[in-house]
C-alpha positions, 0 to 999 in steps of 0.5 A, spaced: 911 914 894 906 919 895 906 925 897 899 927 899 893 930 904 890 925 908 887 928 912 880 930 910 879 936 915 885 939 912 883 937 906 877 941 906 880 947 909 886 948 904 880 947 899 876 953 900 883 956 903 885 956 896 878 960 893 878 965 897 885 967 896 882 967 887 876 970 888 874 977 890 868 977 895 869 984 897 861 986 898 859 978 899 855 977 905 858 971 909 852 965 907 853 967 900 860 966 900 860 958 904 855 958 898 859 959 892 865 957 895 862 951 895 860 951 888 866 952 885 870 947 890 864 942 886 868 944 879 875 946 881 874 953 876 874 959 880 874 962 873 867 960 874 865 966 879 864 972 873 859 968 871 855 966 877 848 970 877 845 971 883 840 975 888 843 977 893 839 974 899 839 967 896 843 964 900 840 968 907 833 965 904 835 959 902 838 958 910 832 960 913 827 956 909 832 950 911 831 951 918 823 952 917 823 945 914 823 947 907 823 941 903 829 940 897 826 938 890 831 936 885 832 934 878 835 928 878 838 922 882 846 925 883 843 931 885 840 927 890 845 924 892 849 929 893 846 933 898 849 931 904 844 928 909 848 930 915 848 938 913 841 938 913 837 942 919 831 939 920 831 933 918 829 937 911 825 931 906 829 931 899 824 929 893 826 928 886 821 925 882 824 923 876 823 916 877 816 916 879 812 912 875 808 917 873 812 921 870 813 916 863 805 919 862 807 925 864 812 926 860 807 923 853 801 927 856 805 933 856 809 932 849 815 933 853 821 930 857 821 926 863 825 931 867 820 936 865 813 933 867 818 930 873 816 937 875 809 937 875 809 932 880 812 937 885 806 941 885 804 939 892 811 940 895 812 947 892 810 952 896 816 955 900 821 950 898 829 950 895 828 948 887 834 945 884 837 944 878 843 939 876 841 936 870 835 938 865 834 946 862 827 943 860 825 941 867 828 948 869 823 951 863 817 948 865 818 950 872 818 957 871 812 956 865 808 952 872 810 958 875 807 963 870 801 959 870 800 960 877 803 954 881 806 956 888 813 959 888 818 956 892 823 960 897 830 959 892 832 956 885 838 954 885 840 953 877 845 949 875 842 945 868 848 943 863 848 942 856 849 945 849 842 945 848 837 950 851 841 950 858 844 957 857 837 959 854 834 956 862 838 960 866 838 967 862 830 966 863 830 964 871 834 970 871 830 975 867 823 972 868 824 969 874 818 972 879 823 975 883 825 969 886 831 968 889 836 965 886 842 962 884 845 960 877 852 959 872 850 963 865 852 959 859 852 951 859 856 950 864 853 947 869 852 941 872 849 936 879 856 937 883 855 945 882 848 944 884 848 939 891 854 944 893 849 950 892 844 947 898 850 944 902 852 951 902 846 953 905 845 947 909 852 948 912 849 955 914 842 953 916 846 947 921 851 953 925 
């Protein structure tokens, strides 16, 4: 009764066919066009490509972090899970702390959110690492503050929280006050752990060519 792709390959390929042909990448380097290519196949809006922001080495810096072994910290579960183990160069240790039991006191402690004390449980793993943010502005917020505080700055983040409450503010301030960290976010409150995972299968696509 149907009429309709089956075949995942041809999927794929009339998918990101299909961005090419609506966005202009004139200028774009190759890594940093698999990477927003991604993201807007996450969201189905190639609309979204004014208003992406970016540093220009992100996706570069993001693969070559990959291939030395960086980790992957993330937010919260469904970016987790939607990074793609099988992109994954070498063998690279994805972390969300979120659900660590010592997160609830974090978060008391702190007077914050659970996403946001979340964060300072990966203290030891952030050194040179790919940061990613689907979920929480307050966990992006208290990065950057741990950041600012002194605490060891990881290769890339890859900004994507969503909402109509501090999202917005989160992302202009990784852009503005980010410590010249690479980095890759949607402006305003669109956002979102679909947009974030493709972020890093974009550059794992890449680190794994």
């Amino acid at each position: 009764m149907y009429d309709y792709l089956k075949e995942p390959a041809a999927i794929y390929e009339k998918s990101f066919a299909t961005v090419q042909s609506e966005v202009d990448f004139s200028g774009i380097t190759p890594p940093l066009q698999r990477m927003i290519t991604r993201i807007i196949h996450a969201c189905g809006m190639p609309e979204i490509f004014g208003d992406l922001a970016y540093s220009q080495n992100v996706a570069d810096i993001s693969v070559a972090a990959l291939k030395n072994g960086a980790p992957i910290l993330s937010d919260c579960e469904m970016v987790r899970h939607g990074i793609i183990q099988k992109f994954l160069p070498s063998g690279n240790q994805v972390i969300c702390t979120l659900n660590d039991p010592q997160t609830p006191e974090l978060s008391a402690t702190l007077k914050t959110t659970r996403s946001a004390a979340a964060i300072e449980l990966w203290k030891p793993h952030l050194d040179g690492a790919i940061a990613v943010f689907g979920n929480a502005p307050t966990a992006l917020f208290h990065l950057l503050e741990m950041i600012d505080a002194g605490a060891p700055k990881p290769a890339a983040i890859l900004g994507f929280p969503v909402g109509f409450v501090g999202a917005a503010e989160s992302k202009y301030a990784l852009k503005e006050f980010g410590h010249d960290i690479p980095f890759i976010t949607l402006c305003g409150r669109k956002g979102g752990s679909a947009m974030a995972a493709a972020a890093v299968n974009g550059a794992s696509v890449g680190a794994s060519k």
